[in-house]
N, CA, C and O atoms as a GROMACS GRO file, in nm:
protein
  580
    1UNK      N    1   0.248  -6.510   2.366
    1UNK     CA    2   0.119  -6.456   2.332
    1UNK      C    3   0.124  -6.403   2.189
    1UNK      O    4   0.224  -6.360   2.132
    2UNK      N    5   0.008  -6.412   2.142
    2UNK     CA    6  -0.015  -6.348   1.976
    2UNK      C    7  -0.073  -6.217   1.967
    2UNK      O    8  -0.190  -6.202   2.003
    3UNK      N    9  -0.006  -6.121   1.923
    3UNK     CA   10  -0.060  -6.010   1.946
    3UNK      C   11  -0.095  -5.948   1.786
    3UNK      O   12  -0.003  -5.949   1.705
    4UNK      N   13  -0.214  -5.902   1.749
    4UNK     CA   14  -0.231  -5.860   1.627
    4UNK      C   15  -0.284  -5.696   1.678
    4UNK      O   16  -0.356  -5.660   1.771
    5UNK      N   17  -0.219  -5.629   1.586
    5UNK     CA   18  -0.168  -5.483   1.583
    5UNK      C   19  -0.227  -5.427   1.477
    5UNK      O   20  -0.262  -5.494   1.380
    6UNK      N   21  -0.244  -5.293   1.486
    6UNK     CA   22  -0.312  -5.204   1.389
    6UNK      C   23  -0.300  -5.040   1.395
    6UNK      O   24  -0.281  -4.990   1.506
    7UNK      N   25  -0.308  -4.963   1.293
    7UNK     CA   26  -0.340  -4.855   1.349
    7UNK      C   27  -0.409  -4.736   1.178
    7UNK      O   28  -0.452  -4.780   1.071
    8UNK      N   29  -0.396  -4.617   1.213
    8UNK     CA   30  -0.400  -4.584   1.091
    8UNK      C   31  -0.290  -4.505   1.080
    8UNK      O   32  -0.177  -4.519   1.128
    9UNK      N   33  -0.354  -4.391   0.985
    9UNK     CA   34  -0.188  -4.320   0.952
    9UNK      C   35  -0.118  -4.251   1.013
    9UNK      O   36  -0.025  -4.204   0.947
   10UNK      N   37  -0.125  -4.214   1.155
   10UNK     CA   38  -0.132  -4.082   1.257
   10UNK      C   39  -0.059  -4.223   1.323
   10UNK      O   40   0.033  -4.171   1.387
   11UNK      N   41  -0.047  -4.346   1.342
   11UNK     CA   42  -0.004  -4.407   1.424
   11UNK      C   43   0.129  -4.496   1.363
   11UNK      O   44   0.233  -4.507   1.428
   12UNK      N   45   0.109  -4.559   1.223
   12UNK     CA   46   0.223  -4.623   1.172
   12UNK      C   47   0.351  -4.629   1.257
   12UNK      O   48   0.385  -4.724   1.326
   13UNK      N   49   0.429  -4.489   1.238
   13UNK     CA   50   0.522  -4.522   1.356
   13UNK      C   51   0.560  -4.581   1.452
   13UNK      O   52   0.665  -4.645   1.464
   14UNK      N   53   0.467  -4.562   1.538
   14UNK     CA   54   0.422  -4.616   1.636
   14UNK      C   55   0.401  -4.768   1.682
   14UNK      O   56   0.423  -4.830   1.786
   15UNK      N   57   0.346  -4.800   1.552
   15UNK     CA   58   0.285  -4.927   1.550
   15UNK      C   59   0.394  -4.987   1.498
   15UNK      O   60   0.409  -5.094   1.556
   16UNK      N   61   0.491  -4.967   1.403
   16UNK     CA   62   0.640  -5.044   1.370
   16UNK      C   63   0.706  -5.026   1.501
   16UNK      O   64   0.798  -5.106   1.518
   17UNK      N   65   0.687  -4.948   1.594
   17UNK     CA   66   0.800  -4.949   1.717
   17UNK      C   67   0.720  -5.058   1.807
   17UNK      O   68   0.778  -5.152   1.861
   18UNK      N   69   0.609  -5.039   1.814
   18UNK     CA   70   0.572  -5.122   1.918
   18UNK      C   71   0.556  -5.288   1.878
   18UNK      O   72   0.532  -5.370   1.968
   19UNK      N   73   0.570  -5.326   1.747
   19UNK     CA   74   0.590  -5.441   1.678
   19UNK      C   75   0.726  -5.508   1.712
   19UNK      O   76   0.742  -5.623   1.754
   20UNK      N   77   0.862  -5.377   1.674
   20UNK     CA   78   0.968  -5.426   1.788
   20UNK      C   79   0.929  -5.453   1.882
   20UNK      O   80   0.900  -5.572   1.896
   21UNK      N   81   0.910  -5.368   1.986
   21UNK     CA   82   0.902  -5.439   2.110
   21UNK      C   83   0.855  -5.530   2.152
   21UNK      O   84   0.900  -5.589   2.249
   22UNK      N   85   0.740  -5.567   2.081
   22UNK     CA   86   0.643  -5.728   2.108
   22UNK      C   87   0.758  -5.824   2.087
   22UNK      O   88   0.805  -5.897   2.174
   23UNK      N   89   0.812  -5.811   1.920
   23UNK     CA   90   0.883  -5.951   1.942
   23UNK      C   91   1.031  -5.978   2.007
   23UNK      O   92   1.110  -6.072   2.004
   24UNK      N   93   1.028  -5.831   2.074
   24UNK     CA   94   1.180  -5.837   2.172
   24UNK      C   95   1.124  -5.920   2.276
   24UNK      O   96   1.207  -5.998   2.322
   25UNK      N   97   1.006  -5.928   2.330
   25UNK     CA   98   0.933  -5.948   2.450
   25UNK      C   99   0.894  -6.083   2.421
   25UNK      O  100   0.844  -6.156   2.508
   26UNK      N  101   0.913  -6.118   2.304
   26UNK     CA  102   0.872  -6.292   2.260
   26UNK      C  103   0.770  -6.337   2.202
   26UNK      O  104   0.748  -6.455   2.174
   27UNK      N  105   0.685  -6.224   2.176
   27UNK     CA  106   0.550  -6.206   2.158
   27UNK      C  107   0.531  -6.247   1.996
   27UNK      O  108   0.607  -6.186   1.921
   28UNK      N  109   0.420  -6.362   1.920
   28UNK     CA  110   0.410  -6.316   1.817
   28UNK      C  111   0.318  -6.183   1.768
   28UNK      O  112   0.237  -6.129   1.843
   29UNK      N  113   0.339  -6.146   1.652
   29UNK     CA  114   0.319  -6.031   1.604
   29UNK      C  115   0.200  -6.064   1.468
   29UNK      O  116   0.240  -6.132   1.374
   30UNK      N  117   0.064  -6.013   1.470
   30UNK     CA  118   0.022  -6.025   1.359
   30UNK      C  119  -0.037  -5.860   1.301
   30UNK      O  120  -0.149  -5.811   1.317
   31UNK      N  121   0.077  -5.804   1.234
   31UNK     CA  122   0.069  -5.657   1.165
   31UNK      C  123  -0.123  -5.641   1.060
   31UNK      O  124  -0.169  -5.699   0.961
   32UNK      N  125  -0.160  -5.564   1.125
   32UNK     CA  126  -0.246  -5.562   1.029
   32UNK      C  127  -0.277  -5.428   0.945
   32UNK      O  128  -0.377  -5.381   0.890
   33UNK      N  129  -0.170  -5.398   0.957
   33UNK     CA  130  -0.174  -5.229   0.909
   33UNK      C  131  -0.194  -5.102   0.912
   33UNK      O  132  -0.209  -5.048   1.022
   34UNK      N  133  -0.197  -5.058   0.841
   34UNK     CA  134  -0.154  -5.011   0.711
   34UNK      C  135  -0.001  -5.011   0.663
   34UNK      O  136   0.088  -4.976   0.740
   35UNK      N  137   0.019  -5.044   0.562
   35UNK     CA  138   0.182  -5.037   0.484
   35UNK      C  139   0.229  -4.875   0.480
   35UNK      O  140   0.340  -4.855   0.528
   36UNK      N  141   0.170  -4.778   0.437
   36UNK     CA  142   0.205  -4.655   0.420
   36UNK      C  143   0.159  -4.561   0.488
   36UNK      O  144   0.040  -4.580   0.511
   37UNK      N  145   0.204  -4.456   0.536
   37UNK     CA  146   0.146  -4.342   0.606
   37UNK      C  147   0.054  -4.231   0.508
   37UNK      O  148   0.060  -4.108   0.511
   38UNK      N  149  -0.027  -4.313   0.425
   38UNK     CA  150  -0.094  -4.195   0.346
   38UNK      C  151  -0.256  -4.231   0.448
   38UNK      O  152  -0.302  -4.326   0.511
   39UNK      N  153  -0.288  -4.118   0.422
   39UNK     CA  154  -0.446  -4.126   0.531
   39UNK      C  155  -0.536  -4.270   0.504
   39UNK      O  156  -0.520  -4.332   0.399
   40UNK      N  157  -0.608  -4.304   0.580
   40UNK     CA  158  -0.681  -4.423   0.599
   40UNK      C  159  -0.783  -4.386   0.666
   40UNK      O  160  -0.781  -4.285   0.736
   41UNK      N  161  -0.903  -4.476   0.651
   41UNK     CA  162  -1.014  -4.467   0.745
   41UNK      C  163  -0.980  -4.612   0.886
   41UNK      O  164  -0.983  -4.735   0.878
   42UNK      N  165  -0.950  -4.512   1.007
   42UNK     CA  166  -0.931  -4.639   1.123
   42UNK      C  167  -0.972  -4.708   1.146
   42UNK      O  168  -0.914  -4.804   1.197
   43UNK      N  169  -1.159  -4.702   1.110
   43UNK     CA  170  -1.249  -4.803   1.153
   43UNK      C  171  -1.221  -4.953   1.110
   43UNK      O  172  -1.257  -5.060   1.160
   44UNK      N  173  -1.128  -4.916   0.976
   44UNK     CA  174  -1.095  -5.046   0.859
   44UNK      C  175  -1.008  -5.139   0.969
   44UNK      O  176  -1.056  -5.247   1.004
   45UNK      N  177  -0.902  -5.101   1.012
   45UNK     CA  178  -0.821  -5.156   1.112
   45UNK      C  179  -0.843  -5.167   1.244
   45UNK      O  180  -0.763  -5.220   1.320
   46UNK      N  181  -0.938  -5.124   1.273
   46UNK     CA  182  -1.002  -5.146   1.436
   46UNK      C  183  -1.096  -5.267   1.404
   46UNK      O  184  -1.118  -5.365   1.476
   47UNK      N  185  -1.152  -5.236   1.270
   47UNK     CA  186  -1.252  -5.394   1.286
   47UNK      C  187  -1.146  -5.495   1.248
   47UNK      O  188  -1.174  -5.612   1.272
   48UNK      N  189  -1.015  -5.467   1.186
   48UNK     CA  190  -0.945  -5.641   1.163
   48UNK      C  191  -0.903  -5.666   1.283
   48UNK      O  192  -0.950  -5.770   1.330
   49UNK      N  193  -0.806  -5.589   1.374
   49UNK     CA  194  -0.784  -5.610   1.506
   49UNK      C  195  -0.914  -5.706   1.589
   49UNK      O  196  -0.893  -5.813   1.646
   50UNK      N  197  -1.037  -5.642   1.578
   50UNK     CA  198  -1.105  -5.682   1.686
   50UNK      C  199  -1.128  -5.803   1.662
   50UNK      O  200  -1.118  -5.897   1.741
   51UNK      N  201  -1.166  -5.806   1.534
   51UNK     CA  202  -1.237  -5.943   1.442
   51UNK      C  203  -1.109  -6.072   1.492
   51UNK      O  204  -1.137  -6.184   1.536
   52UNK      N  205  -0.996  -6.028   1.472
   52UNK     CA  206  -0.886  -6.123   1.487
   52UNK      C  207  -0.902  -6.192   1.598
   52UNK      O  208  -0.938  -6.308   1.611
   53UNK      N  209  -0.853  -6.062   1.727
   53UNK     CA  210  -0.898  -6.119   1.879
   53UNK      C  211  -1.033  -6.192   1.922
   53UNK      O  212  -1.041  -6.272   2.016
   54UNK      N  213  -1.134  -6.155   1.843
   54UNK     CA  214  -1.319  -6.199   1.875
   54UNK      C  215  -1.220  -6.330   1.836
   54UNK      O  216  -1.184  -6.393   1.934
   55UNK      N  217  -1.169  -6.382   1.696
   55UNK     CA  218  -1.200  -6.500   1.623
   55UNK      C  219  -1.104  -6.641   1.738
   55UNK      O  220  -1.122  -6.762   1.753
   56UNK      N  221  -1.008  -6.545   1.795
   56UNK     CA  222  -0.976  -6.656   1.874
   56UNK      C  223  -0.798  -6.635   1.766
   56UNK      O  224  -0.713  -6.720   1.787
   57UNK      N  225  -0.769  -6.533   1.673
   57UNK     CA  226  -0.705  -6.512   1.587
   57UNK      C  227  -0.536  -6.473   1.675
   57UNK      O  228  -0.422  -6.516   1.661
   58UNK      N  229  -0.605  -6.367   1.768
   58UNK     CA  230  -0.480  -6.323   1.831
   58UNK      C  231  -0.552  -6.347   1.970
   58UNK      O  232  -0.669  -6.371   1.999
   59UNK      N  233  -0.421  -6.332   2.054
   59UNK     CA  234  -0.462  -6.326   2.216
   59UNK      C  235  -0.506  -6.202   2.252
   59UNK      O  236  -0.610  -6.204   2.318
   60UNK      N  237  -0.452  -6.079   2.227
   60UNK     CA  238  -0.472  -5.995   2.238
   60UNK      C  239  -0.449  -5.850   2.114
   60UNK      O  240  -0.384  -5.881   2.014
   61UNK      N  241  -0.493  -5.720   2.120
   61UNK     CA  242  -0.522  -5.665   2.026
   61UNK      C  243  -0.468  -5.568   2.108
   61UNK      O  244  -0.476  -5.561   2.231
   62UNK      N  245  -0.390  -5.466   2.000
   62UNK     CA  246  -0.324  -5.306   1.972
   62UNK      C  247  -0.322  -5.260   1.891
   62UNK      O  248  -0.258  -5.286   1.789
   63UNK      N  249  -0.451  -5.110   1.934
   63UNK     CA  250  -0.464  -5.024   1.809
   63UNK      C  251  -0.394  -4.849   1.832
   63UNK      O  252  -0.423  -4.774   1.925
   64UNK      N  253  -0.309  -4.822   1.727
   64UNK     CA  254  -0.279  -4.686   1.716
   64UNK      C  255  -0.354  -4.577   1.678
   64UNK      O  256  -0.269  -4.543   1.595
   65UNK      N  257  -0.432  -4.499   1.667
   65UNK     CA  258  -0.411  -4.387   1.610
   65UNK      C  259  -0.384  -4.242   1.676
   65UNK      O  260  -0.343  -4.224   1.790
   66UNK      N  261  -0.412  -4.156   1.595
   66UNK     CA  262  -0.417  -4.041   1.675
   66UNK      C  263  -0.430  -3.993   1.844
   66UNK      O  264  -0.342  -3.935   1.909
   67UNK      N  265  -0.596  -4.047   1.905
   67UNK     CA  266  -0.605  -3.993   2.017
   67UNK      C  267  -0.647  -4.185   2.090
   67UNK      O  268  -0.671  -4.212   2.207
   68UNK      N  269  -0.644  -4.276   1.979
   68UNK     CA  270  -0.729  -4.419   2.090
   68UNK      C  271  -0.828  -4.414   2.065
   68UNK      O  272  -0.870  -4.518   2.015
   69UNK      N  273  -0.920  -4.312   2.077
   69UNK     CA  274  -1.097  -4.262   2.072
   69UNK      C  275  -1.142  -4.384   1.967
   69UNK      O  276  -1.209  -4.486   1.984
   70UNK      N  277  -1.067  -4.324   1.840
   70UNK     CA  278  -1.216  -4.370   1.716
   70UNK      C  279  -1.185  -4.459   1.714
   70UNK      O  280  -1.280  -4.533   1.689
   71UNK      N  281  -1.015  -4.560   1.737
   71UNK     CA  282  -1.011  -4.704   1.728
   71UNK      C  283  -1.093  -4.788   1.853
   71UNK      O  284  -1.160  -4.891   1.845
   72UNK      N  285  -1.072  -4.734   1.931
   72UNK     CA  286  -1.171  -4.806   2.091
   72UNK      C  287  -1.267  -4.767   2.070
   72UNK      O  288  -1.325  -4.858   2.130
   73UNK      N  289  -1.382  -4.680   2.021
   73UNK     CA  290  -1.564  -4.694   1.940
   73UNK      C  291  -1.539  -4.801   1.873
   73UNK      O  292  -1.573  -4.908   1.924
   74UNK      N  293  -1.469  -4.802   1.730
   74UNK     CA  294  -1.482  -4.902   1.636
   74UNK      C  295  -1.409  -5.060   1.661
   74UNK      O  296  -1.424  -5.151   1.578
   75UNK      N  297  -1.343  -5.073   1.767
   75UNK     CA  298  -1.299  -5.208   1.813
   75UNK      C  299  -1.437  -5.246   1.889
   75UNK      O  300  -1.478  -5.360   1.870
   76UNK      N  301  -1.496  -5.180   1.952
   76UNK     CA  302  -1.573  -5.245   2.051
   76UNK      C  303  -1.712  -5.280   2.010
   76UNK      O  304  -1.788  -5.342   2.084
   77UNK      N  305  -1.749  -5.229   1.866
   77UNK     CA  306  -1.858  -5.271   1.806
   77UNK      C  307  -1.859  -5.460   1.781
   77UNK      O  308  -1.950  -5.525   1.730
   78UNK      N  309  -1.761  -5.500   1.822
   78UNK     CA  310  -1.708  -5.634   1.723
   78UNK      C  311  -1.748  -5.700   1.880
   78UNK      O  312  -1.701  -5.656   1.985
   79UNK      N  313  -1.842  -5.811   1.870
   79UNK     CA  314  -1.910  -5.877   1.947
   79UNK      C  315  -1.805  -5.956   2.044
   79UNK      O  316  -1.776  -6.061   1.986
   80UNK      N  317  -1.745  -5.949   2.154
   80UNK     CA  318  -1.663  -6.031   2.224
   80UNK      C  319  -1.518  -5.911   2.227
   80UNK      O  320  -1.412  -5.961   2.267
   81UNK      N  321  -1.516  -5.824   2.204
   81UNK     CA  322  -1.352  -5.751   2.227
   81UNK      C  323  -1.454  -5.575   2.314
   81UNK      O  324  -1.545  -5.497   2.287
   82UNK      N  325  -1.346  -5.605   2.429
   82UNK     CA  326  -1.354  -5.529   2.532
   82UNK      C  327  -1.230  -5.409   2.526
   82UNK      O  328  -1.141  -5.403   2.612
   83UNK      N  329  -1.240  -5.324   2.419
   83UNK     CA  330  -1.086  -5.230   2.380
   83UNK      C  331  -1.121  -5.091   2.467
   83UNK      O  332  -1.227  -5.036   2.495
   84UNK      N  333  -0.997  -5.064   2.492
   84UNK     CA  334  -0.961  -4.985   2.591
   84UNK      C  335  -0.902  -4.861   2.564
   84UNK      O  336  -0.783  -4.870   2.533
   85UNK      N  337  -0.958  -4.722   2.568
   85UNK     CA  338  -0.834  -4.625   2.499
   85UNK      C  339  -0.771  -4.569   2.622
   85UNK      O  340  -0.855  -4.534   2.705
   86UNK      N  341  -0.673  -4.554   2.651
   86UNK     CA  342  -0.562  -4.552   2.756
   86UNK      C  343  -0.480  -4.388   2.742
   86UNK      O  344  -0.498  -4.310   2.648
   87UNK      N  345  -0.396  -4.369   2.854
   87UNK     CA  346  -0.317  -4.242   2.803
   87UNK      C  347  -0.232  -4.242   2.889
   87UNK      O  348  -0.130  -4.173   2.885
   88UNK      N  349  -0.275  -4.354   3.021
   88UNK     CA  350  -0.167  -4.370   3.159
   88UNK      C  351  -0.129  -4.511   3.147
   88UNK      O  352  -0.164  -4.594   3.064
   89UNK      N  353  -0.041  -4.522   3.258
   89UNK     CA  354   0.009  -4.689   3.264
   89UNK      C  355  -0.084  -4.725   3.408
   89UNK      O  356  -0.086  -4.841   3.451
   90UNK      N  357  -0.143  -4.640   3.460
   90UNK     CA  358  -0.237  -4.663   3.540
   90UNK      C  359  -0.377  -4.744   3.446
   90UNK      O  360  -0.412  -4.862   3.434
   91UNK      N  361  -0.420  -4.636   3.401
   91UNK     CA  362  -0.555  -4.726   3.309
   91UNK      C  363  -0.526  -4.824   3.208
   91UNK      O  364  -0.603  -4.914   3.172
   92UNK      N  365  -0.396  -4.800   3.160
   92UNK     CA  366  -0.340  -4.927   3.108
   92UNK      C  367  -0.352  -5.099   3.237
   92UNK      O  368  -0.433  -5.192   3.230
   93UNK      N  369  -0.268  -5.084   3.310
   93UNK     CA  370  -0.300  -5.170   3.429
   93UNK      C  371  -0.458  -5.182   3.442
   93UNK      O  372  -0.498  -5.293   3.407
   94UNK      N  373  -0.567  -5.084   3.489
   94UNK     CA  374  -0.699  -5.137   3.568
   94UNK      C  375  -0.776  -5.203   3.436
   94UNK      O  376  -0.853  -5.299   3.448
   95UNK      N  377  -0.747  -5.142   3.318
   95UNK     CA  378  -0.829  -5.217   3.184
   95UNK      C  379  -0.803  -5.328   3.169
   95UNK      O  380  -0.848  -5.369   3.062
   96UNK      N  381  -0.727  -5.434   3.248
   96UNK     CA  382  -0.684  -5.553   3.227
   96UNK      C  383  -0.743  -5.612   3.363
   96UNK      O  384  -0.826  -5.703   3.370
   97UNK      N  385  -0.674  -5.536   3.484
   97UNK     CA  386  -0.742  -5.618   3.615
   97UNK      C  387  -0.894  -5.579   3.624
   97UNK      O  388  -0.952  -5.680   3.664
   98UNK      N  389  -0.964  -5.501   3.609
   98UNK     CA  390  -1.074  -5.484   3.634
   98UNK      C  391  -1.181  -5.442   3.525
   98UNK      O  392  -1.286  -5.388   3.557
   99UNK      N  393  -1.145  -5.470   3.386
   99UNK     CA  394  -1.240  -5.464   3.301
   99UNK      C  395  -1.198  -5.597   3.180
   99UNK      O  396  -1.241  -5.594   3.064
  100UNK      N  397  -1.113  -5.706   3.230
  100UNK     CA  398  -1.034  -5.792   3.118
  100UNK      C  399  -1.038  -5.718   2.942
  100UNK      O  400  -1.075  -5.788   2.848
  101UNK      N  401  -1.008  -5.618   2.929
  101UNK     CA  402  -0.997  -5.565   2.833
  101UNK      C  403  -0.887  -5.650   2.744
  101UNK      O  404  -0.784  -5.700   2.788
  102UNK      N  405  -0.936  -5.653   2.603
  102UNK     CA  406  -0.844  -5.722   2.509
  102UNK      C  407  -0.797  -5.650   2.393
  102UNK      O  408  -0.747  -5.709   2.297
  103UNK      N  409  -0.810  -5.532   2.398
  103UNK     CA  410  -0.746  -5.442   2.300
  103UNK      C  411  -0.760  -5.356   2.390
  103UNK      O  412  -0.843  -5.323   2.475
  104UNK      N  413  -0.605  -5.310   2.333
  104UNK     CA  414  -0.550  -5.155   2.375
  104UNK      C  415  -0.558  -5.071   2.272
  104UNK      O  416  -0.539  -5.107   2.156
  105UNK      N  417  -0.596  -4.909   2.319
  105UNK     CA  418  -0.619  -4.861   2.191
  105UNK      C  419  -0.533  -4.721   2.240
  105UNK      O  420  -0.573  -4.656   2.336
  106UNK      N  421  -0.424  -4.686   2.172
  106UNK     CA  422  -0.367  -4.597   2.240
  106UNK      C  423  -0.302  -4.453   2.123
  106UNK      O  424  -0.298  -4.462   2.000
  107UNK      N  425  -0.276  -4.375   2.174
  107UNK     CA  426  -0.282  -4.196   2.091
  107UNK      C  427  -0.136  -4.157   2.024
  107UNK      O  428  -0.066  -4.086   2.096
  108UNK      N  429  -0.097  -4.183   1.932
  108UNK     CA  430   0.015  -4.128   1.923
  108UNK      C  431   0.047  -3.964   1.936
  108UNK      O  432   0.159  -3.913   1.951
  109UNK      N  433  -0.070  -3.901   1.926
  109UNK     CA  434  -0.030  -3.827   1.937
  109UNK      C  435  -0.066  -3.706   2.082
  109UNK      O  436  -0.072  -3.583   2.086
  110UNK      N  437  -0.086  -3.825   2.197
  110UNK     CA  438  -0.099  -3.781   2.354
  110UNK      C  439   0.015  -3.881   2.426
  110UNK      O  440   0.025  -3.900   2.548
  111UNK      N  441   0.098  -3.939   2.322
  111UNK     CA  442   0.174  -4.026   2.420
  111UNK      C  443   0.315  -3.999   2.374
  111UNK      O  444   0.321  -3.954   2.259
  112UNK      N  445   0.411  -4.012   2.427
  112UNK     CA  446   0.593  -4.054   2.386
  112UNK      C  447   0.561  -4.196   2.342
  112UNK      O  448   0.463  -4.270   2.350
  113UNK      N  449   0.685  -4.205   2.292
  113UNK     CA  450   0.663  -4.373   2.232
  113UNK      C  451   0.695  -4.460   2.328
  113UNK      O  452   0.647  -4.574   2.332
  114UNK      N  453   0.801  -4.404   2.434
  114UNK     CA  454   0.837  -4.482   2.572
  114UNK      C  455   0.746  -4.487   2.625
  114UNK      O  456   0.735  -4.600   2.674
  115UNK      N  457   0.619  -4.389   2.661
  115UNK     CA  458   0.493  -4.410   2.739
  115UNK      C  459   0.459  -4.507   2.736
  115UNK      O  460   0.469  -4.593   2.824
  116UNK      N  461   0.378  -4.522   2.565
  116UNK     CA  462   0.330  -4.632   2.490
  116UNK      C  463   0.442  -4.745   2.514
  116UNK      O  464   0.400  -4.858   2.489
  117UNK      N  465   0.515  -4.741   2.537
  117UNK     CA  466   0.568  -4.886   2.539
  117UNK      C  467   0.540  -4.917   2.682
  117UNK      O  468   0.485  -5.021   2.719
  118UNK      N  469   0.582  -4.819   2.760
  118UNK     CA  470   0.509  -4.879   2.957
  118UNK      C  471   0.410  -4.932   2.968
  118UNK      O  472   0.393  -5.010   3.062
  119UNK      N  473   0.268  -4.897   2.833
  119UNK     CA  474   0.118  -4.874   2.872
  119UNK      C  475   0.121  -5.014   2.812
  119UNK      O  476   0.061  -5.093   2.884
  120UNK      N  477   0.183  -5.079   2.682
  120UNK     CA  478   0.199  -5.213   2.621
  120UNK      C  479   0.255  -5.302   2.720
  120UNK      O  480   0.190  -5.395   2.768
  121UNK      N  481   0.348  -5.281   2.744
  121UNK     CA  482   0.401  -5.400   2.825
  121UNK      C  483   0.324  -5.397   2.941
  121UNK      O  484   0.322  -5.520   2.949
  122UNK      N  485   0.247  -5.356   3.057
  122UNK     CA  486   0.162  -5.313   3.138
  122UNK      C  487   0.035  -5.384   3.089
  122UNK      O  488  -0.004  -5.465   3.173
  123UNK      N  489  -0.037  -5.378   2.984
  123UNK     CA  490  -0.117  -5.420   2.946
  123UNK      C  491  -0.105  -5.613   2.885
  123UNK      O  492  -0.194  -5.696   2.869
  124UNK      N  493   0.007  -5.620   2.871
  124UNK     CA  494   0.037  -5.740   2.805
  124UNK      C  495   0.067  -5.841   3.002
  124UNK      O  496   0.042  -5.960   3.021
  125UNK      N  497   0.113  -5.761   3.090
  125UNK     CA  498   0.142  -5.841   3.234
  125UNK      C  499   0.050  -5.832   3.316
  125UNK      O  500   0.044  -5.898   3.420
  126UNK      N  501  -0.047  -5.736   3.273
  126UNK     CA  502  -0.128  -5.776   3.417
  126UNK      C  503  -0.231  -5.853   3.369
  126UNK      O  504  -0.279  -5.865   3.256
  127UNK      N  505  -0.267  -5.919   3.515
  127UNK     CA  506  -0.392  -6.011   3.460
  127UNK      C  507  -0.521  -5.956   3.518
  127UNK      O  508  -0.523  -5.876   3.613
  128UNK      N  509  -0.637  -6.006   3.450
  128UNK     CA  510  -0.772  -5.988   3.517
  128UNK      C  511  -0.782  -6.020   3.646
  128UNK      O  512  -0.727  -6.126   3.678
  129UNK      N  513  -0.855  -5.938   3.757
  129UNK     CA  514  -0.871  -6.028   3.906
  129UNK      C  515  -0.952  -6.089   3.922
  129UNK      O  516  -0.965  -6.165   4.017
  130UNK      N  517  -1.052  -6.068   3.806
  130UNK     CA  518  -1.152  -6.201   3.840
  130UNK      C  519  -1.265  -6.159   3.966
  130UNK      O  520  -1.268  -6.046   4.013
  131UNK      N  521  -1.314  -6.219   3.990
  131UNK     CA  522  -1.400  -6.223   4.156
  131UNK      C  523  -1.499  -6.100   4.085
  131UNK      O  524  -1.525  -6.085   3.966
  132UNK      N  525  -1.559  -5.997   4.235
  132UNK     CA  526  -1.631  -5.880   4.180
  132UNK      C  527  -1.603  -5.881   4.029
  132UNK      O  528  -1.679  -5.958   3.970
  133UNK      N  529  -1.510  -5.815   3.946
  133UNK     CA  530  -1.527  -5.804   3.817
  133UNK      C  531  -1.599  -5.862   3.726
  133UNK      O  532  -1.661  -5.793   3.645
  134UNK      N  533  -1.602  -6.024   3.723
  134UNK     CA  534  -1.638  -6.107   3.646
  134UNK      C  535  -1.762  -6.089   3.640
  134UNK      O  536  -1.791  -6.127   3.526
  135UNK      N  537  -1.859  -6.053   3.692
  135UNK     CA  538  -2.002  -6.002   3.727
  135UNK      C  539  -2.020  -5.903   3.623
  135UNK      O  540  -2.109  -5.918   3.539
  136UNK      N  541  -1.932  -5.788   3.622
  136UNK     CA  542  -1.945  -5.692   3.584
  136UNK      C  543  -1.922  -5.682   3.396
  136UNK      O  544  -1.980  -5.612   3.313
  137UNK      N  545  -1.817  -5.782   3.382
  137UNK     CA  546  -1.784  -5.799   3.258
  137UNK      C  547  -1.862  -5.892   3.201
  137UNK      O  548  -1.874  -5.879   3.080
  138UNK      N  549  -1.926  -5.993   3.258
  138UNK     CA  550  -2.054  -6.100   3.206
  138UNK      C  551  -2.168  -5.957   3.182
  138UNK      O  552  -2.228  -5.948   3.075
  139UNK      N  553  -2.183  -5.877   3.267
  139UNK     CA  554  -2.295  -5.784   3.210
  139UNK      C  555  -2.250  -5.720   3.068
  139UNK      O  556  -2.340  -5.720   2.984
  140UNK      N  557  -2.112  -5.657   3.021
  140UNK     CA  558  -2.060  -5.603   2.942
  140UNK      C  559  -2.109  -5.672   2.836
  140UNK      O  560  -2.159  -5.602   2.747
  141UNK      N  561  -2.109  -5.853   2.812
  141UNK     CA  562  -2.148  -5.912   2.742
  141UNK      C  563  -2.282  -5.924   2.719
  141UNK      O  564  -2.325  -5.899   2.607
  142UNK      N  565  -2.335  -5.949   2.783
  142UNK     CA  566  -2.498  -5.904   2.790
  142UNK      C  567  -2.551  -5.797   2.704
  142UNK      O  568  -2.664  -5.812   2.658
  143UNK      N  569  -2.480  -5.685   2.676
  143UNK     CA  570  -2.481  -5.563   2.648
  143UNK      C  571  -2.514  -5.603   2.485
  143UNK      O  572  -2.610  -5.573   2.413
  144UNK      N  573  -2.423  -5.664   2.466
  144UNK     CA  574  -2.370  -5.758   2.298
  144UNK      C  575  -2.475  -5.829   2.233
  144UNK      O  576  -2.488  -5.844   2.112
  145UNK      N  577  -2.562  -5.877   2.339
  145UNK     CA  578  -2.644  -5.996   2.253
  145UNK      C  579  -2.796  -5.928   2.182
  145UNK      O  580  -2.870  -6.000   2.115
   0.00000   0.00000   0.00000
């Protein structure tokens, strides 16, 4: 799977650890930044993330910052990406089976980095269930047009 990654400056860390772990896991990796930990506006990197995943760019999308919040508002403006801000490996799991969510948007600074790595890999294995849901997420789209 192609995973394109993001975060702002509250997350960097984060986002280089969890870049390991993708490509320990086999995963490609498309970094979309930021290079330095000097402050950034997130919205900048929540729209390349989303834009990537909408374009058919990555399979799936991971955004860092601070709390998840402002990257999951500003991912989900982007017509076709269903982003998710998470804090358990529980809602990590149901944002995939029961909302096919395609970005994760997660807090560095409400999580351990081991969390975040349960809530990634969790998010990268489970699949959508389909059935009831699909109803529900065709409306999500609806929402869009």
């Amino acid at each position: 799977m192609k995973i394109a990654i993001g975060s702002d400056h509250a997350g960097v860390d984060a986002r280089r650890r969890m870049m390991e772990v993708l490509r320990g896991l086999g995963h490609g990796v498309m970094d979309l930044g930021p290079a330095g930990t000097e402050s950034v506006d997130y919205p900048d990197y929540a729209a390349a993330v989303a834009r990537a995943v909408a374009a058919g760019e990555a399979d799936r999308g991971v955004l860092i910052c601070g709390t998840g919040i402002g990257m999951s508002i500003a991912a989900n403006k982007v017509r076709g990406v269903r982003a998710a801000a998470v804090s358990d490996e529980f809602a990590a799991e149901m944002s995939r089976r029961h909302n096919d969510a395609n970005v994760l948007c997660l807090g560095a600074r409400l999580s351990t980095p081991e969390k975040m790595e349960r809530m990634v890999r969790i998010f990268l294995e489970a699949a959508f269930e389909g059935g009831r849901h699909s109803g529900r997420v065709a409306k999500i789209g609806k929402l869009e047009a």
